[in-house]
N, C-alpha and C positions, 0 to 999 in steps of 0.2 A: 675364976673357979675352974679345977679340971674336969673335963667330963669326963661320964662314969662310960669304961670299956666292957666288954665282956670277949671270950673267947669263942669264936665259934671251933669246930672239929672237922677236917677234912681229908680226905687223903691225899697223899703229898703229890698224887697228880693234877686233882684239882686245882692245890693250890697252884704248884705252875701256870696250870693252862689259864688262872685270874691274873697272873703275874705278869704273861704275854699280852692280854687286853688291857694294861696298862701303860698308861702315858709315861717318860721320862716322868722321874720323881714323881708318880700318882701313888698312893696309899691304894693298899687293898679294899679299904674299906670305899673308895672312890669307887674304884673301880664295881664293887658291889652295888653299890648307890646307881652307877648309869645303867647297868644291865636290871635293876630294877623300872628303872623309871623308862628305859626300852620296853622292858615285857608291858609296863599299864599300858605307854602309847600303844604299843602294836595291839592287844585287847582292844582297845578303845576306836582305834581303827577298824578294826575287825566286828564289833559290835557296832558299829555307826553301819558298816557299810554293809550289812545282815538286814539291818533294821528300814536300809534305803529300799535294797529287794524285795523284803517283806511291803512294805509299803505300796513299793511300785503293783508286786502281784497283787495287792487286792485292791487295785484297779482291775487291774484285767479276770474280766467275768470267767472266762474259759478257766484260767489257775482256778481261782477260788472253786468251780464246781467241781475240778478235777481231786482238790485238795480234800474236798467235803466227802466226795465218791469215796476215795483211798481210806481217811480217817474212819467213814462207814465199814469200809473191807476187814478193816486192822479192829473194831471192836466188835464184829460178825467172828471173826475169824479166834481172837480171845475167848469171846462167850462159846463159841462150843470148845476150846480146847479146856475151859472150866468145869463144863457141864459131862467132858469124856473124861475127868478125873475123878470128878462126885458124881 
């Protein structure tokens, strides 16, 4: 059975520049498919290694108070710019 296509719209720069990230004989639609599944890994990368820092700082006591202080500063600093509007 064939499968079902659909069109996307681009302008005919784009297309190029997917036509050049592809391999001898690769399909656009390939080439769409890897730069997808680039952007998850690189996210996923990125949010792994967010979450190691994250992790690591709240070990160390010093971050966390410093983090607590600032987050204090930034909801000081809201409440009167709320309170010099009403």
């Amino acid at each position: 059975m064939a499968e079902n296509k659909t069109t996307i719209t681009t302008r005919p720069a784009t297309r190029d520049e997917l036509q050049m990230l592809a391999k001898p004989n690769e399909s656009l639609d390939s080439v769409i498919g890897r730069l997808i599944s680039h952007y998850k890994s690189t996210q996923t990368r990125n949010r792994l290694a967010w979450e190691t820092r994250i992790a690591k700082d709240r070990k160390n006591a010093a971050a966390v108070a410093w983090a607590e202080r600032q987050a204090d500063r930034l909801i000081d600093r809201l409440t009167e710019r709320e309170a010099a509007k009403g």
